[in-house]
C-alpha positions, 0 to 999 in steps of 0.5 A, spaced: 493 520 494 497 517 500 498 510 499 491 505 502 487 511 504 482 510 501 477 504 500 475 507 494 474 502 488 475 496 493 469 492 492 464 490 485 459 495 484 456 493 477 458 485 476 457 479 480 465 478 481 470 481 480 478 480 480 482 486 485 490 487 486 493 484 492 500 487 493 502 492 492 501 499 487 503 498 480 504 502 473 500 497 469 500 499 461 494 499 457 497 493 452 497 489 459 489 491 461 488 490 453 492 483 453 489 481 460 481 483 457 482 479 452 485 473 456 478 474 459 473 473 453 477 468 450 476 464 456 469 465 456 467 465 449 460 463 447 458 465 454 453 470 455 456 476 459 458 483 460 465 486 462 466 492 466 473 495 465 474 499 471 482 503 470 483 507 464 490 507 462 490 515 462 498 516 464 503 517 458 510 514 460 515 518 456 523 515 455 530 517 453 535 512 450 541 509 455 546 512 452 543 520 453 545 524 458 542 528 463 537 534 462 536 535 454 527 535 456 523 529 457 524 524 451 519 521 446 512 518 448 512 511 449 506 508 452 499 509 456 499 506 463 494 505 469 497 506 477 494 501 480 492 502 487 492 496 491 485 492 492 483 496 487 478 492 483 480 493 474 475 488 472 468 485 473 463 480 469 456 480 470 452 475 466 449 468 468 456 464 469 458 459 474 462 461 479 468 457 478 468 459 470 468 466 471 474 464 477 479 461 472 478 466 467 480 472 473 485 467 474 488 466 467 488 475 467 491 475 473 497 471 470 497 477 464 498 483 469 504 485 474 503 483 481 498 479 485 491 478 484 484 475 487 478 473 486 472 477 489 464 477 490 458 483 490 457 483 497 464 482 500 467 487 505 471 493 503 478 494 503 482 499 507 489 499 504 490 490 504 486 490 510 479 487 510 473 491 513 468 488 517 468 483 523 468 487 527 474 492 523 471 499 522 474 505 518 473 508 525 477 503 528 483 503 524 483 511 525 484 511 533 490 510 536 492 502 537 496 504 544 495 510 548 499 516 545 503 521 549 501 528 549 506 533 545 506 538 549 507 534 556 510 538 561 517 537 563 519 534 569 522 540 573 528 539 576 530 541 584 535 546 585 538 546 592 538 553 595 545 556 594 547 553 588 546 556 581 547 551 577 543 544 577 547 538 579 551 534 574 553 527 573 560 526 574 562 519 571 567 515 577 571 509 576 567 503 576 570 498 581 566 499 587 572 497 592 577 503 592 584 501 590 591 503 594 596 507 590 604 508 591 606 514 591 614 514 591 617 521 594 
């Protein structure tokens, strides 16, 4: 899938927040997803809440040793991991939090994950790769041409043979001092 194509998992859909990447994709492994939700929970303890996980980590990184050379099969598992798409929302929390509780939770996971990450609210605008839809920003609009594109097939422009010659003229490089210079010639 082509990187930003798709608006997709960009806004809350279960929650009333939710915390979405900012820059660009990332690998992200499960013990970071894991360590980031449980940043979560401990922030928001003894409150009442329920949190959505929106990514699974469902990608298996295999490794070889550095000292292994070339070929010799694919190596031994290491870890699951997750690609991250940018504006991809991972978590969301519903439950009746205040608003700057839930964003210092997001906050304190975002410092556990890889890359940059924001604050969003349900009802925000989709994403189109790191482009916000809405005012007056449509999938449409972004589709269409921002300059007016030439055609592929443009004729070209035809070259005029004068009659009685075969060939079509060439440009002759000259000196390039305007004033011609006399020369000696001894005998």
């Amino acid at each position: 899938m082509p990187t930003g194509g798709s608006m997709r998992g960009t806004t809350v859909v279960w929650g009333d927040y939710g915390l979405r990447m900012k820059d660009h994709d990332r690998r992200v492994s499960a013990k970071q997803l894991k360590n980031a939700e449980d940043t979560i929970n401990r922030r928001l303890r003894g409150e009442r809440f329920r949190l959505f996980k929106r990514v699974s980590a469902n990608i298996g990184v295999y490794t070889k040793g550095s000292d292994v050379r070339m070929g010799k099969g694919k190596g031994k598992f290491d870890y699951w991991a997750a690609r991250i798409p940018v504006s991809r929302v991972v978590f969301e929390i519903k439950g009746n939090l205040h608003e700057q509780v839930v964003r210092d939770a997001f906050r304190l996971a975002g410092n556990k994950l890889p890359g940059l990450w924001e604050f969003v609210k349900k009802g925000d605008p989709p994403m189109v790769g790191i482009t916000k839809l809405g005012n007056g920003i449509t999938l449409q609009s972004l589709k269409e041409a921002r300059r007016e594109v030439e055609p592929k097939d443009k004729e070209a422009t035809p070259q005029t043979i004068h009659p009685g010659m075969e060939v079509p003229p060439h440009t002759i490089a000259r000196d390039m001092d305007p004033t011609p210079t006399l020369s000696h010639i001894s005998p």
